[in-house]
BAMAR-824780 format. One record per residue: x, y, z of N, C-alpha, C in turn; residue in three letters. Coordinates in steps of 0.2 Angstrom, whole numbers, plus 5000, padded with zeros to 4 digits. Layout:
<pts>
(pt (X Y Z) (X Y Z) (X Y Z) "ala")
...
</pts>
This chain:
<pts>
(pt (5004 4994 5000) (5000 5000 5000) (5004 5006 5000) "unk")
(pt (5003 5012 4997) (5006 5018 4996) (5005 5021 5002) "unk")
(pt (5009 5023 5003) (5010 5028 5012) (5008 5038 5009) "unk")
(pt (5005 5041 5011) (5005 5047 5011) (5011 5052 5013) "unk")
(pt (5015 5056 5012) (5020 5059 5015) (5018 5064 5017) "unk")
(pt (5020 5069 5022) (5014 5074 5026) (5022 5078 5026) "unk")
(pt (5022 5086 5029) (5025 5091 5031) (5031 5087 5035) "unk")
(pt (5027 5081 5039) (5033 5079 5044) (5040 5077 5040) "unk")
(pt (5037 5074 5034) (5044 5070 5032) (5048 5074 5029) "unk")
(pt (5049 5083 5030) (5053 5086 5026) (5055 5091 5022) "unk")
(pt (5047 5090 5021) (5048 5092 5013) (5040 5098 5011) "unk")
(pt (5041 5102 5015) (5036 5106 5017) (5036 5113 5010) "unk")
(pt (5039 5114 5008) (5041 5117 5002) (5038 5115 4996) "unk")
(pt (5040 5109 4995) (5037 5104 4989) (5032 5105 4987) "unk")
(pt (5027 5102 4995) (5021 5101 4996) (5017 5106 4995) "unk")
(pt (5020 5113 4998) (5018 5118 4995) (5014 5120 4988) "unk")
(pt (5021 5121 4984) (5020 5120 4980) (5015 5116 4975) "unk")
(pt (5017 5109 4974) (5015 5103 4972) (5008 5100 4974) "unk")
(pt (5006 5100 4981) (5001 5097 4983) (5003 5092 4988) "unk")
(pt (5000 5089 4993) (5002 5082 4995) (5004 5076 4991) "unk")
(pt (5012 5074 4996) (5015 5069 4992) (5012 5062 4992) "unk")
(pt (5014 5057 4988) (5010 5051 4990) (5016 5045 4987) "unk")
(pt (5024 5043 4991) (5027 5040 4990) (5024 5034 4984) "unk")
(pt (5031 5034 4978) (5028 5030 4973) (5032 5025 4973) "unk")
(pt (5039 5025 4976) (5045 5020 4974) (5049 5026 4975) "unk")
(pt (5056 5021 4973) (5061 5023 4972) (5068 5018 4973) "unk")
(pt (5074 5020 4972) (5080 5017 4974) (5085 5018 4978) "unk")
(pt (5090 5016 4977) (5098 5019 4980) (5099 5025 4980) "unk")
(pt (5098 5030 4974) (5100 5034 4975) (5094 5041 4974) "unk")
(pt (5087 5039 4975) (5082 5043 4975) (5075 5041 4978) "unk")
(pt (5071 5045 4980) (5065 5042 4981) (5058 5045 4975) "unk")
(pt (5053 5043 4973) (5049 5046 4971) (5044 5046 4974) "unk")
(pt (5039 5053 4970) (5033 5054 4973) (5028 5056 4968) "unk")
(pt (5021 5054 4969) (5016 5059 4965) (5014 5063 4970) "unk")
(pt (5012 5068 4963) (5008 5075 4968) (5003 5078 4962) "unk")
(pt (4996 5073 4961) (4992 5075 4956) (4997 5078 4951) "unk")
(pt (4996 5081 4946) (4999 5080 4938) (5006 5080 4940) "unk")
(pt (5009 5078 4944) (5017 5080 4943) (5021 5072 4947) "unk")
(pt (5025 5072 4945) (5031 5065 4948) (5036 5073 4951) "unk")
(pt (5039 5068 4959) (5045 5072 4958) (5048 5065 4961) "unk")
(pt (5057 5068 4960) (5062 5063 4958) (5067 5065 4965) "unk")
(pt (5067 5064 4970) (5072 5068 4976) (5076 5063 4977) "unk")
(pt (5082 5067 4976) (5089 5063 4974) (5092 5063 4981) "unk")
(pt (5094 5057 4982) (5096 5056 4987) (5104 5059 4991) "unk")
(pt (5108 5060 4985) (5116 5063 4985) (5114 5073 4984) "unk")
(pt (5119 5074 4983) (5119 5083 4983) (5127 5084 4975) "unk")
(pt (5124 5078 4970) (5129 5079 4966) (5126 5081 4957) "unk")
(pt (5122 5085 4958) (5116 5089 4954) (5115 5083 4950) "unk")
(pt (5113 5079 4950) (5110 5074 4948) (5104 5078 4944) "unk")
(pt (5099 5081 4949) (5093 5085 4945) (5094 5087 4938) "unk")
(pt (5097 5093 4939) (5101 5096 4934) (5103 5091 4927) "unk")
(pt (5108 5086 4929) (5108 5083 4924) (5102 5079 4922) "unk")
(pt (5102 5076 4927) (5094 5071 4923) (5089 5077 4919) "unk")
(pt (5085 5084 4919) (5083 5087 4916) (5087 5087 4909) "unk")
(pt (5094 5091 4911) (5098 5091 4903) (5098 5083 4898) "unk")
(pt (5098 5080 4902) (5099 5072 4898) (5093 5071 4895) "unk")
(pt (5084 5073 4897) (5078 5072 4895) (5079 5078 4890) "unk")
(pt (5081 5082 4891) (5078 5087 4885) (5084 5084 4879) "unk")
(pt (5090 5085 4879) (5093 5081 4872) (5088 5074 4870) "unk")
(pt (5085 5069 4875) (5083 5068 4872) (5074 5068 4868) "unk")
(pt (5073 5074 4869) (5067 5076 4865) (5063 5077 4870) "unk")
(pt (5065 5072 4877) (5059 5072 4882) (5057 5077 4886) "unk")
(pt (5062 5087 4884) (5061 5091 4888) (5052 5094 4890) "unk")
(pt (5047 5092 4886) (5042 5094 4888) (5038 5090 4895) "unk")
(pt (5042 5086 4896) (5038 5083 4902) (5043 5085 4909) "unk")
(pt (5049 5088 4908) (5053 5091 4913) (5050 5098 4916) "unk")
(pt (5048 5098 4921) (5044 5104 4923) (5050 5110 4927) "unk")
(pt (5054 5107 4930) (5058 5110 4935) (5064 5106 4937) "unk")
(pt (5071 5107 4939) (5076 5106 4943) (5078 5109 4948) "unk")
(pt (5075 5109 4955) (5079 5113 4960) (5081 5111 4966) "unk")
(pt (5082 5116 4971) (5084 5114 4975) (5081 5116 4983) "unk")
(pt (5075 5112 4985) (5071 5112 4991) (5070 5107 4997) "unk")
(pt (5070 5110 5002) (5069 5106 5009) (5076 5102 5007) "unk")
(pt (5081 5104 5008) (5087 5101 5009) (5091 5095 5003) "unk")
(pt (5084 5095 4999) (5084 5090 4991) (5086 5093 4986) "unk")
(pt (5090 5091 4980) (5090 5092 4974) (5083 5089 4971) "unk")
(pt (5080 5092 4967) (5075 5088 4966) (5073 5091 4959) "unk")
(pt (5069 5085 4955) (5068 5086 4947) (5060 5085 4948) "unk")
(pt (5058 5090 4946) (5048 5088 4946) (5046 5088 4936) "unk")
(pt (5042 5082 4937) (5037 5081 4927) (5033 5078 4929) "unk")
(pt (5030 5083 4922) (5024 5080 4923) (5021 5073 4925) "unk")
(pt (5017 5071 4925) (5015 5067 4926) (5011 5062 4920) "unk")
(pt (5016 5053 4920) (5015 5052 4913) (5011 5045 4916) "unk")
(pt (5004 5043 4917) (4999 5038 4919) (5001 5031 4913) "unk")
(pt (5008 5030 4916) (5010 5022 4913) (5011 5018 4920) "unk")
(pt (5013 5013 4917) (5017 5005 4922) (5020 5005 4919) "unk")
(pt (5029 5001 4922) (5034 4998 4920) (5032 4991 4914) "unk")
(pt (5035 4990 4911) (5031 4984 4905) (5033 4977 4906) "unk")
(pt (5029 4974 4907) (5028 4967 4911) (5029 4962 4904) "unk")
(pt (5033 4955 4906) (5031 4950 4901) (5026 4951 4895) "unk")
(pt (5021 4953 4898) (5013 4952 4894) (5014 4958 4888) "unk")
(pt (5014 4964 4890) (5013 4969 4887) (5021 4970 4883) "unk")
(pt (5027 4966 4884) (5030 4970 4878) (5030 4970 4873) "unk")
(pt (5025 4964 4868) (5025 4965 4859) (5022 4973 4860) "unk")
(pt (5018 4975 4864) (5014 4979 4864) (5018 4986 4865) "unk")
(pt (5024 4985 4868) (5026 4991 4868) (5034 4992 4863) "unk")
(pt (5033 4988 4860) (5040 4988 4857) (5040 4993 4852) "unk")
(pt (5034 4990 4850) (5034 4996 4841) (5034 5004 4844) "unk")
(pt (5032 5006 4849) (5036 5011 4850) (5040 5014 4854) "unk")
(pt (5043 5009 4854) (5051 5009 4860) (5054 5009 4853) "unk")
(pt (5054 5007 4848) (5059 5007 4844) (5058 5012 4838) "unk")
(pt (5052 5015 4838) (5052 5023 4834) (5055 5027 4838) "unk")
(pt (5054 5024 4846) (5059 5033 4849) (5065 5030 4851) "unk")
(pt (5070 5024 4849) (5074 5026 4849) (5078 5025 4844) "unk")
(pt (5074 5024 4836) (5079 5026 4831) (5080 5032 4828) "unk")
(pt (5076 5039 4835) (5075 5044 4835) (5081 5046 4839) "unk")
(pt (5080 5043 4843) (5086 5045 4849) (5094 5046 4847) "unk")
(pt (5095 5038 4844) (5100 5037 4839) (5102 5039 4832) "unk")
(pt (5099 5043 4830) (5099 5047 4825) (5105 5048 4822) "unk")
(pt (5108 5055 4825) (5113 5057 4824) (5118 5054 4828) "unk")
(pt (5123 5053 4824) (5131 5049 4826) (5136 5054 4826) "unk")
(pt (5141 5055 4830) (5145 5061 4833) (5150 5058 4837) "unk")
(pt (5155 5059 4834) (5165 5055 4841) (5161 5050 4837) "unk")
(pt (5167 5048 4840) (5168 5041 4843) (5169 5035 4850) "unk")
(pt (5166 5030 4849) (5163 5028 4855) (5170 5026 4859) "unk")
(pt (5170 5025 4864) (5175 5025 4869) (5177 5019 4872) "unk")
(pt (5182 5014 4868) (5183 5007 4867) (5186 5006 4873) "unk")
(pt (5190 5013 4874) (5196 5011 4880) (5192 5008 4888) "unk")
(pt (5188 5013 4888) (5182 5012 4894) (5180 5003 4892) "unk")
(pt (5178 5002 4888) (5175 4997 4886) (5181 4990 4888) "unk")
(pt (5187 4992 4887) (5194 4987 4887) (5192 4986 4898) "unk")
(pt (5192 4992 4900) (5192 4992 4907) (5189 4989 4910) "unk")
(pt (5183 4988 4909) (5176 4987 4911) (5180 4978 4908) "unk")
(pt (5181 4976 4903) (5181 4969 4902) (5188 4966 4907) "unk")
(pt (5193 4970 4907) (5198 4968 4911) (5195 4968 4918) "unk")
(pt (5190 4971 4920) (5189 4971 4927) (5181 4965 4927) "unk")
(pt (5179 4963 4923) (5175 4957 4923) (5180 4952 4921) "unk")
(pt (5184 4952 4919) (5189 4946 4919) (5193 4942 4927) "unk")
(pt (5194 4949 4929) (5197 4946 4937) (5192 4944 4940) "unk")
(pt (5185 4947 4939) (5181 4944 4945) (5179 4937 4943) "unk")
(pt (5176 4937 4938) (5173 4930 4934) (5177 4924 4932) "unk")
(pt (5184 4926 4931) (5188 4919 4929) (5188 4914 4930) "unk")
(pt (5184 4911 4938) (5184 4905 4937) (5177 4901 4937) "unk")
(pt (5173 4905 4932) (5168 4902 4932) (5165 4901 4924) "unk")
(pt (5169 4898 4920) (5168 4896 4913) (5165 4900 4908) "unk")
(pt (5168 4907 4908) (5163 4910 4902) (5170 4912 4897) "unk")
(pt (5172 4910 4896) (5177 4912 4890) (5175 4914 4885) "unk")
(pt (5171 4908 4883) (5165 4911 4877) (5161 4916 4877) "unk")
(pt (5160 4918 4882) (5156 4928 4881) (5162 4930 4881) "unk")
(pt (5167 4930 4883) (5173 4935 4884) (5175 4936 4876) "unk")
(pt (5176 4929 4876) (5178 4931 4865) (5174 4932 4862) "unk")
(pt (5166 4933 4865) (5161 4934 4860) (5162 4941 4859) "unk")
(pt (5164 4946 4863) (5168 4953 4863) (5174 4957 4863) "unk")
(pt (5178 4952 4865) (5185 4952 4865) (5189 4953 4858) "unk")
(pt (5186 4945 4854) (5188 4945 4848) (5185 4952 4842) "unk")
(pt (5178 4953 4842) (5177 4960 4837) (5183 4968 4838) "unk")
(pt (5183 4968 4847) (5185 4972 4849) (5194 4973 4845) "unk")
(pt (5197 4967 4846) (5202 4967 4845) (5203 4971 4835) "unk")
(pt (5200 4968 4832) (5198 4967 4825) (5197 4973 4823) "unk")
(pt (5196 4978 4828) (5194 4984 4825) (5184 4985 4824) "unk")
(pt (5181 4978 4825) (5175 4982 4821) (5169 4985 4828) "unk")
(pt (5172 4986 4834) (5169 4988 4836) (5170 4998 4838) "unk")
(pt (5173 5000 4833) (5177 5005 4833) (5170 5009 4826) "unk")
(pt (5166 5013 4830) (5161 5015 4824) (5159 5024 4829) "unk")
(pt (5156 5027 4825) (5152 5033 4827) (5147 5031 4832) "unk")
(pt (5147 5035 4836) (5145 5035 4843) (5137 5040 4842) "unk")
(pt (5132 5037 4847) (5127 5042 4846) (5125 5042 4854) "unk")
(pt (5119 5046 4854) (5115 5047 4863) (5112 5040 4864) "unk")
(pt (5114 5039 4869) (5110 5032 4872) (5107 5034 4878) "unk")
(pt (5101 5030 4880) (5099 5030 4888) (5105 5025 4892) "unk")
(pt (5107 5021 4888) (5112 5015 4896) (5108 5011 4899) "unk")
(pt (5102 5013 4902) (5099 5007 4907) (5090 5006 4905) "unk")
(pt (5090 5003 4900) (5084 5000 4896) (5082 4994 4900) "unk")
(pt (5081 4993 4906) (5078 4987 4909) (5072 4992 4909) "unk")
(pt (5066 4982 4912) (5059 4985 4911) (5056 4992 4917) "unk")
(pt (5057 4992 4922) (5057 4996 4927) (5057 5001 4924) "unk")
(pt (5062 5005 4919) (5063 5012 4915) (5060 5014 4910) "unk")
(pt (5055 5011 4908) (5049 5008 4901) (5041 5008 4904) "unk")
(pt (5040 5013 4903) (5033 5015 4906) (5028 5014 4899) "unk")
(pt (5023 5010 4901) (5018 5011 4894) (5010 5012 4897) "unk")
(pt (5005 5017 4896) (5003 5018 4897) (4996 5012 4893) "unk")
(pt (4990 5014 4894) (4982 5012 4892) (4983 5012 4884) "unk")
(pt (4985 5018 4883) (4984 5017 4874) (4990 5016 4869) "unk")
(pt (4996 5014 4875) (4999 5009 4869) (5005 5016 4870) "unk")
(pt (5005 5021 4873) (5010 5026 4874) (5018 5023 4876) "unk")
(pt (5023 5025 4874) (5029 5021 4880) (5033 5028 4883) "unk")
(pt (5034 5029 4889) (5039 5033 4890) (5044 5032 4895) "unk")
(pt (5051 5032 4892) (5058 5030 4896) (5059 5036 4901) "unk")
(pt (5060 5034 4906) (5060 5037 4912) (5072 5035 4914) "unk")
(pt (5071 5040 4921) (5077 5037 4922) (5085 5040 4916) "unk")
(pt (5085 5047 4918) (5090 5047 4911) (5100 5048 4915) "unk")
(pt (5099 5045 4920) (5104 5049 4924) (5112 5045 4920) "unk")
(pt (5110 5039 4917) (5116 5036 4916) (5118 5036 4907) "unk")
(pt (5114 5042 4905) (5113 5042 4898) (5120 5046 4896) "unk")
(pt (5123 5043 4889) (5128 5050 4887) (5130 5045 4879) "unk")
(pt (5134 5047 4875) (5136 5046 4868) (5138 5036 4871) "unk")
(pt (5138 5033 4865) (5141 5027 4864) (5138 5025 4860) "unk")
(pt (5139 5016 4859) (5135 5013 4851) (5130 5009 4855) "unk")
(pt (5126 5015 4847) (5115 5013 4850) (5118 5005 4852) "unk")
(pt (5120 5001 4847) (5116 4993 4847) (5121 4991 4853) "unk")
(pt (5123 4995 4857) (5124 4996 4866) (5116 4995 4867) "unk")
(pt (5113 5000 4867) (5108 5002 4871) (5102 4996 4868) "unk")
(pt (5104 4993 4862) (5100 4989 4860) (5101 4980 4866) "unk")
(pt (5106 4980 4865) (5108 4976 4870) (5107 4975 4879) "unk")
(pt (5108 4981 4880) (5103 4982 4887) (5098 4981 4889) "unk")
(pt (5093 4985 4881) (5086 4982 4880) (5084 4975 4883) "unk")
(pt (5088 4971 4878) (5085 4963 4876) (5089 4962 4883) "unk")
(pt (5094 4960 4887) (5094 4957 4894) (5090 4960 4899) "unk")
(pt (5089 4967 4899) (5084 4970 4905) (5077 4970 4903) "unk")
(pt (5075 4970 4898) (5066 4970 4895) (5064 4966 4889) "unk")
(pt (5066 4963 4887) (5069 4959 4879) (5068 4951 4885) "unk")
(pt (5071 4951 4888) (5071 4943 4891) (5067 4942 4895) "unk")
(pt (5062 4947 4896) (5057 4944 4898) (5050 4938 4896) "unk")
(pt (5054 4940 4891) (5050 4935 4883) (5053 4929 4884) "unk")
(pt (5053 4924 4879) (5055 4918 4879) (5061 4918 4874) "unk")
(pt (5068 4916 4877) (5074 4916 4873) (5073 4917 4865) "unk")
(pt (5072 4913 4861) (5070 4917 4854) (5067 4920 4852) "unk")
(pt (5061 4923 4854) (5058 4930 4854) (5061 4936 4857) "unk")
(pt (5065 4935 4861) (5071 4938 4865) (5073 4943 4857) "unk")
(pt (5078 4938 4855) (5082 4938 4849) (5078 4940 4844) "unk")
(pt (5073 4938 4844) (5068 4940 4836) (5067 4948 4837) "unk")
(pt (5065 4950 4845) (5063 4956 4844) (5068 4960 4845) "unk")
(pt (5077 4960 4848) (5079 4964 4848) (5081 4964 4840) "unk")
(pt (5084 4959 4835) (5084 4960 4830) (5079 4963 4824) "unk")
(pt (5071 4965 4827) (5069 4967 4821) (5070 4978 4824) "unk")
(pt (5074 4979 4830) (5075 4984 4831) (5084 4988 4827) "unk")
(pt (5087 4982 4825) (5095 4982 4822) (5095 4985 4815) "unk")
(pt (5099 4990 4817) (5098 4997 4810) (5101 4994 4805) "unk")
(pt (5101 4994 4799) (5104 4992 4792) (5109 4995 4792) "unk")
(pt (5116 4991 4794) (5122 4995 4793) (5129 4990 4794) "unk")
(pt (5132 4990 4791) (5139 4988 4791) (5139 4982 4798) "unk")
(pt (5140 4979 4799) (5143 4976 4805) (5138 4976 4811) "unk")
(pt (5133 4976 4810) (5128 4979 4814) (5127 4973 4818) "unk")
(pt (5125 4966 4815) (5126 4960 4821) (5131 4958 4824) "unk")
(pt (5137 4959 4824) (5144 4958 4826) (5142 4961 4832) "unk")
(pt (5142 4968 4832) (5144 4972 4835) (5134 4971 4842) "unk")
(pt (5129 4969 4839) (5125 4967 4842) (5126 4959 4848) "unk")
(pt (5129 4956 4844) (5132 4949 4848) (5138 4952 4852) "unk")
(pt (5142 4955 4850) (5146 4958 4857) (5146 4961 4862) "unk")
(pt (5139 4965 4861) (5138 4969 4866) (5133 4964 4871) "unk")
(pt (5129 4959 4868) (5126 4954 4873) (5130 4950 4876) "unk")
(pt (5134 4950 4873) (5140 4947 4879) (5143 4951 4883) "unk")
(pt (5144 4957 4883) (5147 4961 4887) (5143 4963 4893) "unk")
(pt (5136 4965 4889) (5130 4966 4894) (5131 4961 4901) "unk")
(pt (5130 4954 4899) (5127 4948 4902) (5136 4948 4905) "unk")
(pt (5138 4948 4905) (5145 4948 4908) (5146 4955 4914) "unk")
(pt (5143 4960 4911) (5141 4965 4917) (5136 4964 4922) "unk")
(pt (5130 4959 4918) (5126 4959 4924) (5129 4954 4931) "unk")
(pt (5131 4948 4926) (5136 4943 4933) (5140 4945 4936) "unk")
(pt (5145 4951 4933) (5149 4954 4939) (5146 4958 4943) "unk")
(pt (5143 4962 4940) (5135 4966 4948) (5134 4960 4951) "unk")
(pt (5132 4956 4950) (5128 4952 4956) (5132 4948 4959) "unk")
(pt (5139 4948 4958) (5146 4945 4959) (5147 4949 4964) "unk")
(pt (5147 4956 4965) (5152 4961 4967) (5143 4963 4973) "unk")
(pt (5138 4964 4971) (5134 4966 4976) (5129 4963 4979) "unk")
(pt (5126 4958 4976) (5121 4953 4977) (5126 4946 4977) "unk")
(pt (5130 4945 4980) (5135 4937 4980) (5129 4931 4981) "unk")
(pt (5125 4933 4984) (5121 4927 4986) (5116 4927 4982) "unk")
(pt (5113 4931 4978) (5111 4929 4972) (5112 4927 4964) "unk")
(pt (5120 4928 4968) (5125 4926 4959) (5122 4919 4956) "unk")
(pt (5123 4914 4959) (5122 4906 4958) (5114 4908 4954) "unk")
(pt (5112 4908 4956) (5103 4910 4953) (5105 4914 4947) "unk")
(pt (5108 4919 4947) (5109 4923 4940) (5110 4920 4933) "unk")
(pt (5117 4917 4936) (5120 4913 4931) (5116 4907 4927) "unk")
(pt (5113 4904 4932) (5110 4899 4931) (5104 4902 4925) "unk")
(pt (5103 4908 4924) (5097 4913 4921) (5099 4914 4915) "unk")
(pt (5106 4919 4917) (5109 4923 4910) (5114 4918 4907) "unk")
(pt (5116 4915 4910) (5121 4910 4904) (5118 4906 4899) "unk")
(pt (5113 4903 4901) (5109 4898 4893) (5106 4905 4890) "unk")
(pt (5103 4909 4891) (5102 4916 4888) (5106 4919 4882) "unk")
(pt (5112 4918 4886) (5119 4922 4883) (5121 4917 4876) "unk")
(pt (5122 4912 4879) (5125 4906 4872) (5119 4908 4869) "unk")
(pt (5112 4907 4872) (5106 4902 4864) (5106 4909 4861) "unk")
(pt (5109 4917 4865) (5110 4923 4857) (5115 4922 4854) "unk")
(pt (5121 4923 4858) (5127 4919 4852) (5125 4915 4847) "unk")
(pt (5123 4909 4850) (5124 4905 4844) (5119 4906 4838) "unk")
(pt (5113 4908 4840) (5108 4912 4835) (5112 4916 4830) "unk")
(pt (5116 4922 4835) (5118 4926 4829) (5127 4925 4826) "unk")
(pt (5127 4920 4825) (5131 4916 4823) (5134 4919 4815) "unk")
</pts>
């Protein structure tokens, strides 16, 4: 049950303004709230999170639902309108695909730099020491080998970063709106394509997994290379997370994402 927030918890400024809160969720690093037409986002750190999460919505396109970024009752905080969806469940994602993927070969549009391999080397070298003794060589060279090759050396464009279903709001008439933009910045879309399919894409059944993120892979040079490496790298991130902060939930993961991992591999063979 949702708990009402009253003046006590703080935030007496807000409420002012806004209306009475009415706790919605939240995470590690924020809480949410509704308050009739409006969400607000109170970040938990003092490291302008608000700020940026506003800048990162309007690049991309999603400035009209950004009402304000400020700083009240002690909080950094980002107030929007208010967008009457749910996170997208098993059921509803045929339903919300087709426009998840008109706004994001909107998003991905324009291509600018170049994406940032070295970060990419870092990140693999540091899932390497933690992961080494538990058999996946094969993801390792499902991204290893391109990388080395050169072809994952391409134009870089805006991505969100964390396309799990949580961030994927679809409303009653089929509307979708990506929420959560704090981890967005340049890199390669069929990255972002890839986060898709292991955080909302798998909630489908393994080859429809693969069907769907493939009918979102843009016509271009190298495009499933560089899509097969990135599910390997994805799913190799997600084990070292749950390596490194959920240890007791690693064994359970694995058991999840690794026949996952091979049955795209081998698909996109």
């Amino acid at each position: 049950m949702m708990r009402r927030v009253t003046n006590r918890s703080g935030l007496p400024t807000l409420e002012a303004r806004c209306g009475p809160l009415t706790r919605l969720g939240g995470g590690v690093h924020s809480r949410v709230y509704a308050a009739g037409e409006y969400v607000l986002k109170v970040y938990r750190n003092q490291l302008g999170w608000h700020e940026l999460e506003a800048a990162n919505m309007r690049r991309a396109g999603l400035g009209t639902w950004v009402v304000d970024a400020l700083e009240a009752d002690g909080s950094q905080v980002l107030i929007l309108r208010r967008f009457q969806g749910r996170p997208v469940t098993a059921a509803n994602v045929p339903l919300a695909l087709p426009h998840l993927g008109t706004f994001l070969r909107g998003l991905h549009a324009e291509r600018a730099g170049e994406v940032d391999l070295e970060r990419l080397r870092e990140r693999l070298q540091r899932f390497r020491g933690g992961l080494s003794g538990f058999g996946l060589d094969d993801l390792f060279e499902a991204v290893e080998t391109p990388l080395r090759r050169g072809d994952l050396a391409v134009k870089a464009a805006y991505c969100h970063l964390d396309l799990w279903s949580d961030n994927i709001l679809l409303n009653d008439a089929g509307d979708v709106l990506v929420i959560d933009w704090t981890r967005a910045q340049s890199d390669d879309p069929i990255r972002d394509l890839a986060l898709l399919k292991t955080g909302t894409l798998d909630l489908r059944p393994p080859s429809e997994s693969v069907e769907m993120v493939l009918s979102l892979l843009p016509d271009e040079p190298g495009a499933l290379t560089r899509l097969r490496a990135y599910l390997a790298h994805t799913y190799l991130h997600d084990l070292y997370w749950f390596l490194m902060h959920e240890p007791y939930e690693f064994d359970k993961q694995r058991a999840e994402k690794v026949p996952r991992a091979r049955h795209a591999l081998e698909v996109l063979k």
